[in-house]
N, C-alpha and C positions, 0 to 999 in steps of 0.2 A: 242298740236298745234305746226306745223313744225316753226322754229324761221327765222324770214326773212333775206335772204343773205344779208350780208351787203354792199358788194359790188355793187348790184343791188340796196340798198336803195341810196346807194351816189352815184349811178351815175342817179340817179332821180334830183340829185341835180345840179348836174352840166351843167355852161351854167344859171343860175336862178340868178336872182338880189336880194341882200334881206338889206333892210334898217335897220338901227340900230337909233333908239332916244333915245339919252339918255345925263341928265343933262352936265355930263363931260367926260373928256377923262384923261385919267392914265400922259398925260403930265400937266394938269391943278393942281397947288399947293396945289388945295385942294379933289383932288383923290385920292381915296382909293381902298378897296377890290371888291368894285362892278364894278369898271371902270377895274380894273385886267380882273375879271370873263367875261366882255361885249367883253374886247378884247381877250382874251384867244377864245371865242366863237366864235367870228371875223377869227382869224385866221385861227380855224379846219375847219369853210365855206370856204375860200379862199383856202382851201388846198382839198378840194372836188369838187374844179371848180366853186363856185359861183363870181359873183360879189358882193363887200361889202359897203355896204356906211357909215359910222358913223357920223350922227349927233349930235353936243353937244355945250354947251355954246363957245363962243370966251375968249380968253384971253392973257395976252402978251408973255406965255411962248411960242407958239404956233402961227403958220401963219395960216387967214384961210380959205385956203384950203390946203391938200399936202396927198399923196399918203405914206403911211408905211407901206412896208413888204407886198403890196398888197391892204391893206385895206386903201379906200377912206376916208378921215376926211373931212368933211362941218361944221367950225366953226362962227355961230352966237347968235348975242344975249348975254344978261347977265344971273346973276342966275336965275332971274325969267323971264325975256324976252324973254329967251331960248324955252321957252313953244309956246308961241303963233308964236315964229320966226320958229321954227318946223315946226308947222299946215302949214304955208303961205310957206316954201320950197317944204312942202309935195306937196300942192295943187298948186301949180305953177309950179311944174315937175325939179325943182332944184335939186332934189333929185337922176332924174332919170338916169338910164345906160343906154347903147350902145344903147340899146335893146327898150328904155322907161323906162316908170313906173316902179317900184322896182314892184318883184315877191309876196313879202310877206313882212311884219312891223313886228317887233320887238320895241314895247313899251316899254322904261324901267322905271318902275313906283317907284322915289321913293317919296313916299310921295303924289306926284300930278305924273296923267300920264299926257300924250303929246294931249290926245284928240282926237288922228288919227283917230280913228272911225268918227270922223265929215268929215271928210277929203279924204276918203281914201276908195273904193270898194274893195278893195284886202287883203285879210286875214291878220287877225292881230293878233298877239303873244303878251301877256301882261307877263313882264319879273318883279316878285315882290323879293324883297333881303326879306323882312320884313314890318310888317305893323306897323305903327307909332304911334300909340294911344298914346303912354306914349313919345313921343318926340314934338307933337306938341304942347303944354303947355310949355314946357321948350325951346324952338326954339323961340316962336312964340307967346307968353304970349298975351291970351285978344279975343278979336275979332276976329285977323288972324289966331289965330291958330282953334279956333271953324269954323269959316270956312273951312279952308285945311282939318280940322278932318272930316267934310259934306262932302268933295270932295272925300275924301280916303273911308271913308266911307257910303257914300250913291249912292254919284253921278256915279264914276266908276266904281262899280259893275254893276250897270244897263246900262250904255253905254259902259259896252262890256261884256254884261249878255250873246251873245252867241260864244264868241270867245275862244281862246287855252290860259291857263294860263301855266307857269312855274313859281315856287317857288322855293328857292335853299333848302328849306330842308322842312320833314315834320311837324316842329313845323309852317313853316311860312303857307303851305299849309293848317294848320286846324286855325290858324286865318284869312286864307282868307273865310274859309267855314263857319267862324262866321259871316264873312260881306256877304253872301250870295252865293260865286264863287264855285261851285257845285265841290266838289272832282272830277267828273266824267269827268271832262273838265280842271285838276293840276295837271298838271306833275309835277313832281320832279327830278332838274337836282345838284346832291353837287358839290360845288367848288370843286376843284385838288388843290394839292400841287406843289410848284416847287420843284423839285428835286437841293439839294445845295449840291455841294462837295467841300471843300476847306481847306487848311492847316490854322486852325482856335488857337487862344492861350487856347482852354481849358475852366474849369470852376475858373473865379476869384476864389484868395484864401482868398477874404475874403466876405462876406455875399452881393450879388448883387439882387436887382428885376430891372426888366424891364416892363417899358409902352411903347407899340408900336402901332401908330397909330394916327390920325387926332386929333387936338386937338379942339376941341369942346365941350360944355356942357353939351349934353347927354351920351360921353365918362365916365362923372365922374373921370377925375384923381385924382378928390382930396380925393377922399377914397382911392387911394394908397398913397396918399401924407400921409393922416390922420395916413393908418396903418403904416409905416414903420419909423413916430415920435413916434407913440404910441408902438413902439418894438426896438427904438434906443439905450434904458435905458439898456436893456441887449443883446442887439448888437451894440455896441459903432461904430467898423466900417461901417456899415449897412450903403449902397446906392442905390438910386432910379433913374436910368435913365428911361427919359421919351422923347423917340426918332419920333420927327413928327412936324408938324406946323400944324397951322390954326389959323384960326379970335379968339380965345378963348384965345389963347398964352400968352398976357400980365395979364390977370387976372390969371391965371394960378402963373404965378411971382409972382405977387402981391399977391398970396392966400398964397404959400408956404413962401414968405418973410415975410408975417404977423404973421407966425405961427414960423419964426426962425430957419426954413430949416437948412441954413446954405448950407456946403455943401456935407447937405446928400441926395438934390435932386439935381440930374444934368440934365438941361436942354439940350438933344442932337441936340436941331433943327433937318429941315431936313438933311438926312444924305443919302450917297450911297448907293448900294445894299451890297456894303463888307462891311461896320462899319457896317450895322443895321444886318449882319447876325454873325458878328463878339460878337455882345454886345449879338444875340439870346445865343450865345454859352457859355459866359462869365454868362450870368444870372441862379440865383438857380432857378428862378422861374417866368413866363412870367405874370405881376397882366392885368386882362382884369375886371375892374369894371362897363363897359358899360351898361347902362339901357337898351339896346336891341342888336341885332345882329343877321344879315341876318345866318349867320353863323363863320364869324370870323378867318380870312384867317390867319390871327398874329397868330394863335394856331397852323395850322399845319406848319408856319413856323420853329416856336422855337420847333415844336418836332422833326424835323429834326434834331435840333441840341440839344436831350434828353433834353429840357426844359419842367415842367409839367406846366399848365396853371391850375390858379385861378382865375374862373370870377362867375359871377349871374348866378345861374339856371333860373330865369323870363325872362333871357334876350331872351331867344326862341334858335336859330339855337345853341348854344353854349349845349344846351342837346344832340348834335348829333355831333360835332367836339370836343367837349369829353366826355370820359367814366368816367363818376362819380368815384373816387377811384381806376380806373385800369390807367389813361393815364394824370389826373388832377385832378380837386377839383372843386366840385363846391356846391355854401352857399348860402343861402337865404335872409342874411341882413347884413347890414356894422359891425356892431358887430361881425358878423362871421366871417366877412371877413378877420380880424384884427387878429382873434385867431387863425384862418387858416393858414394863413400867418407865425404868429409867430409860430406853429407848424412844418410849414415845413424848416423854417429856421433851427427849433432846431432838425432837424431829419436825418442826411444824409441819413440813410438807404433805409427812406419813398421818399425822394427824388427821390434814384436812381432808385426805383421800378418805382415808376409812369413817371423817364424821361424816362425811357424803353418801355414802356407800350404809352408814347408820340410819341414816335420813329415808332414804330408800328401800331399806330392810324396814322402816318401822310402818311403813304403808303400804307394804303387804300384808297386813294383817290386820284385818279389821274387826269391831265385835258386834257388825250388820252383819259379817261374812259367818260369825264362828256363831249367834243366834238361830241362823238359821240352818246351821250344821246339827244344832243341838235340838232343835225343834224337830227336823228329817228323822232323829237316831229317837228320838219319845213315838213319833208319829208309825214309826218301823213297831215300835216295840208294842205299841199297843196295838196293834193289827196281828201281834204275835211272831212277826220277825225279830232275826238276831244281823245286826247289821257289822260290817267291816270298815275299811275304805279311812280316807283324810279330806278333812274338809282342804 
């Protein structure tokens, strides 16, 4: 089959409104890799002519409303009020451009979507990082999180049983096909890496790990806290930075102070783009102990900078941003975690292979490549296909 120009596909695009909901935005303190990937995606639209709109929770880092780089931001609502302020923007034309009504939605569902389908005649795109089963329990203990679990699980698949899904990789797409979201209608778009070039100090010369990333409970830092006191005994200099904020931060303190850290764990707070790519460089080894993950953008950061990444193989997207033993490591329970760990500390050689092999995993994936994966899967959809396939 002949492959569709692409330049005929983007310029289908151009001139098109297309709305973005989604919980937060990359300015919000407690943004991460999915708010990255929304605005990365944001941008390749605005760079093929679309109009862009982004909605997401309000907060004080942030005015809200204000135009960036193109892309429109509409901030209201809190973490959960975000939801229903959504629907009532959507359906009161708040939303809309020049033109009207947004072209097409983009739903970003983490956990709970936005509901647009109630809302909304105009083709919708449900944008899933990962499915949450194993995070609402620990989020959301009791009642609320069986609920939310109904929601992710029951409710949303049937209220947008016939709409375009994207998943950012194919672990998350075959637990979407468990909750019923038919392969046949899940694309798969992977995150891109940024590309870092910078006169960096090298690899510490003495025993470093790094945690990078949001601090919260289903992160699990404290199974890096745990491994690297249970490996101090014969790595006396052995330290832990663990570079990020969130709501979870003082228990965090509190866990590591109870257990007499000391200071082999250092708390980086939020930090700049140069410290946090400066510590990728400096680290023997990037610990990702997270109970799940869309895919895990911290990995192909620090392989930028030959860092090899140890996290959960259960965690999902983390079987496809690394190569099991060619580019990182990945174990199956915190016991392993720990002996993992302590192996590659005691290995330089293993090291240097798999940050090689890091290095090389993190430039195949680019986010020129995965733009225009996401632009193909709008371009399908407003033509009234339902598209499959990996970028």
């Amino acid at each position: 089959m002949q492959e569709p120009d692409t330049a005929t596909m983007d310029e289908r695009l151009a001139g098109r409104h297309v709305a973005l909901l989604s919980w937060r935005d990359t300015a919000n303190p407690e943004g991460g890799g999915a708010e990255r990937y929304l605005e990365k995606m944001a941008a390749g639209l605005v760079a093929r002519g679309c109009t862009v709109t982004v909605f997401c929770a309000a907060h004080a880092a942030a005015p809200p409303t204000e135009t960036v780089d193109g892309v429109r931001f509409v901030r209201r609502g809190t973490k959960l009020s975000v939801y229903p302020q959504g629907m009532r923007a959507l359906r009161r034309g708040d939303l809309d451009g020049p033109h009207g009504p947004p072209d097409v939605v983009v739903d970003v569902q983490n956990g709970l979507p936005f509901f647009s389908r109630l809302v909304t005649r105009r083709p919708v795109v449900v944008l899933v990082h990962h499915v949450h089963r194993e995070q609402w329990p620990v989020v959301y203990p009791g009642r609320p999180g069986r609920v939310g679990w109904w929601i992710e699980r029951r409710l949303a698949p049937w209220l947008y049983r016939r709409d375009q899904y994207v998943a950012v990789s194919s672990a998350t797409r075959a637990e979407l096909a468990e909750l019923g979201v038919h392969r046949d209608r899940t694309a798969v778009v992977h995150n891109g890496t940024d590309p870092y070039v910078a006169v960096t100090p090298g690899k510490s010369p003495t025993p470093m790990v790094a945690v990078v990333g949001r601090l919260v409970p289903h992160k699990q830092v404290e199974h890096a806290i745990d491994a690297v006191l249970a490996l101090r005994a014969g790595h006396p200099d052995l330290r832990l930075h663990v570079v990020g904020s969130g709501w979870w931060d003082a228990e965090l303190h509190e866990y590591a102070a109870a257990r007499g850290a000391g200071d082999s764990v250092v708390f980086e707070g939020h930090v700049d783009e140069e410290h946090k790519h400066e510590i990728y460089e400096r680290a023997w080894v990037l610990a990702l102990p997270s109970l799940k993950e869309g895919w895990g953008l911290v990995i192909g950061e620090a392989g930028m900078h030959t860092t090899p990444a140890l996290a959960y193989r259960a965690a999902g997207g983390t079987q496809e941003s690394i190569v099991d033993g060619v580019s990182g490591v990945l174990v199956d329970d915190q016991a392993d975690f720990t002996a993992t760990l302590g192996r590659l500390l005691g290995d330089g050689g293993l090291r240097e292979r798999l940050g090689q092999g890091a290095l090389e995993q993190s430039h195949r994936f680019t986010w020129t490549r995965a733009q225009q994966s996401f632009a193909d899967v709008l371009v399908a959809v407003l033509s009234g296909r339902r598209v499959a396939g990996s970028d």
